[in-house]
C-alpha positions as CSV (number, residue, x, y, z in Angstrom):
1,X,152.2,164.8,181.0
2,X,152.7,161.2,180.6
3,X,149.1,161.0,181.5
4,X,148.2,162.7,178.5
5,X,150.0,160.8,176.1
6,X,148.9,157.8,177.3
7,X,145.1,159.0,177.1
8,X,146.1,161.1,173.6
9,X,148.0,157.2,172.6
10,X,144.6,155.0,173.9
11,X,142.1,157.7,172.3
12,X,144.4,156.9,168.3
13,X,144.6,153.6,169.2
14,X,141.1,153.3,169.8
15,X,140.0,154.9,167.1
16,X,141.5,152.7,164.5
17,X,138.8,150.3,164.1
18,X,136.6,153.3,162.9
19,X,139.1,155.1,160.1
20,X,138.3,154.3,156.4
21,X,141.8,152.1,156.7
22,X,140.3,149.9,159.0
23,X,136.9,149.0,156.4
24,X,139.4,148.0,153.7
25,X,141.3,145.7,155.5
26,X,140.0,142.3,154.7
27,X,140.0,139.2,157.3
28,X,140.8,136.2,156.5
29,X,137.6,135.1,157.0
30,X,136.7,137.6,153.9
31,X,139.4,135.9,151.9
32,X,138.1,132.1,152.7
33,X,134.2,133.3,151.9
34,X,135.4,135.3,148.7
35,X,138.1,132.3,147.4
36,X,135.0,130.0,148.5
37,X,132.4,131.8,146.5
38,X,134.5,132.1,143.3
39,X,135.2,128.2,143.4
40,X,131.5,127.7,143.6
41,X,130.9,130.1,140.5
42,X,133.5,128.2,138.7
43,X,132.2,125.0,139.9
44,X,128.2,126.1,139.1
45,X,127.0,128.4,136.9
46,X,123.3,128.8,137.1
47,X,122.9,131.5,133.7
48,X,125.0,128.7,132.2
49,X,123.0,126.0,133.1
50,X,121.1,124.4,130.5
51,X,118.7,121.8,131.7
52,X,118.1,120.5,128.1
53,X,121.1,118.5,128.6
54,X,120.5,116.9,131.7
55,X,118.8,112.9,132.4
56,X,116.2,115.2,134.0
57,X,114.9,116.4,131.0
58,X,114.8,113.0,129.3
59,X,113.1,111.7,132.5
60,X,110.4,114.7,132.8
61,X,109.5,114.1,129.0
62,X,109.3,110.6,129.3
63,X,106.5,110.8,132.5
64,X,105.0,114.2,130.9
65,X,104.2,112.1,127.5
66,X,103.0,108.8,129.2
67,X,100.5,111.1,131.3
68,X,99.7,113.4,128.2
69,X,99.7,110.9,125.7
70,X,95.6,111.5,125.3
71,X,96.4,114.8,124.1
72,X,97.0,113.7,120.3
73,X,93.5,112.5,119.7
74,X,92.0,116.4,120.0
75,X,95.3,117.2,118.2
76,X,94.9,115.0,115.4
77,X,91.1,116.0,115.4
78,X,91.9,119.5,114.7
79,X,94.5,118.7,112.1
80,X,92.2,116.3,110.1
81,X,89.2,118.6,110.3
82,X,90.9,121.6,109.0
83,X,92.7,119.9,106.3
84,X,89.2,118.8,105.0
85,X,87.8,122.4,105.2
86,X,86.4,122.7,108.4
87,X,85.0,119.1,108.2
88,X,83.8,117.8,111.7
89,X,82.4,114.5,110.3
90,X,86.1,113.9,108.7
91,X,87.9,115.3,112.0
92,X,85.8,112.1,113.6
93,X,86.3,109.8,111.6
94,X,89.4,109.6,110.3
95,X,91.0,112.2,113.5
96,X,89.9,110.2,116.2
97,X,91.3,107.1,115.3
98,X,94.6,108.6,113.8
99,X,94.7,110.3,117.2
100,X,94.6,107.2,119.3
101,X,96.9,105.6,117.3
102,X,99.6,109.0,117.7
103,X,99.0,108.8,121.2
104,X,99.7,104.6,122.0
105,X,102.8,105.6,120.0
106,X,103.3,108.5,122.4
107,X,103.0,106.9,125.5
108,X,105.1,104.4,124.0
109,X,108.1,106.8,123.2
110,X,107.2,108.1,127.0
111,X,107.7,105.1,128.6
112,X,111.0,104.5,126.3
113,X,112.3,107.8,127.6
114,X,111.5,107.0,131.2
115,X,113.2,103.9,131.2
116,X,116.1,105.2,129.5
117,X,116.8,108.8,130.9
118,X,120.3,107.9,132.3
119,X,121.4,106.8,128.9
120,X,122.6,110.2,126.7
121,X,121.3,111.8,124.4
122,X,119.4,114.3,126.5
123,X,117.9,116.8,124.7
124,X,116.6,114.5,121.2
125,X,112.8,113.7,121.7
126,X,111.8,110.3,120.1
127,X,108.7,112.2,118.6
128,X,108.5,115.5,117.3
129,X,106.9,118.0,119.0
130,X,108.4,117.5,122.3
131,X,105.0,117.1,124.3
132,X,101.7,116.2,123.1
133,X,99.9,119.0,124.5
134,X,102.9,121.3,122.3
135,X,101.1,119.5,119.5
136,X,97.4,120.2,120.4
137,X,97.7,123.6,120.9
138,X,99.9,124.2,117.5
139,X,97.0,122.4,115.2
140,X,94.0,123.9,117.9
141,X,95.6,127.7,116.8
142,X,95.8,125.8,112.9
143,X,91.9,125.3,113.7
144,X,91.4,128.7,114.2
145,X,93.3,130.1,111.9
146,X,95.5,131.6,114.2
């Protein structure tokens, strides 16, 4: 008899670990990785995140415009040779050198950036649109018609 309950006693005991009771109990390892994880939320949101406001963006758009700054003579092409109906001789002329001139001052404000992406603010470009290639495909669309 006392055999039995002893085998009857190991047989519950034993089968603890495999009741539903058993799956809800939390360790506290659980705890530590769940308190752990909801201090890293609170600590990081990345749907929050807006990397507008960070010297990284001030930095990218400084190197991006020094490299692209030879975007805003096809840019000011366009522009110039629309505004004078479709005028190619005009878009040379006057376009080309309008365009160089657009793109020392871009490289300029590029370099400016650079040097100063630590200091705030972030997200305020010197020149308007953002990035020169922004600007050649808005008045290359203009061109068209688009």
């Amino acid at each position: 008899m006392k055999r039995r309950l002893l085998f009857i006693f190991l047989l519950v005991l034993m089968s603890v670990p495999f009741s539903s009771f058993a799956f809800d109990m939390k360790s506290d390892y659980d705890i530590a990785v769940e308190e752990a994880t909801a201090k890293d939320k609170a600590f990081f949101d990345a749907d929050e995140f807006n990397y507008k406001k960070t010297p990284l963006n001030k930095l990218g758009r400084g190197i991006t415009n020094v490299f692209t700054c030879w975007a805003e003579v096809p840019a000011e092409f366009f522009k110039v040779s629309k505004d004078s109906n479709n005028d190619i001789v005009a878009g040379a002329a006057i376009g080309v050198p309008t365009g160089f001139a657009l793109g020392l001052v871009r490289g300029v404000t590029g370099i400016i950036d650079a040097a100063t992406f630590a200091i705030p603010p972030y997200d305020k470009p010197l020149m308007q649109p953002e990035f020169a290639l922004q600007r050649t495909q808005d008045n290359f669309d203009y061109y068209l018609g688009k």
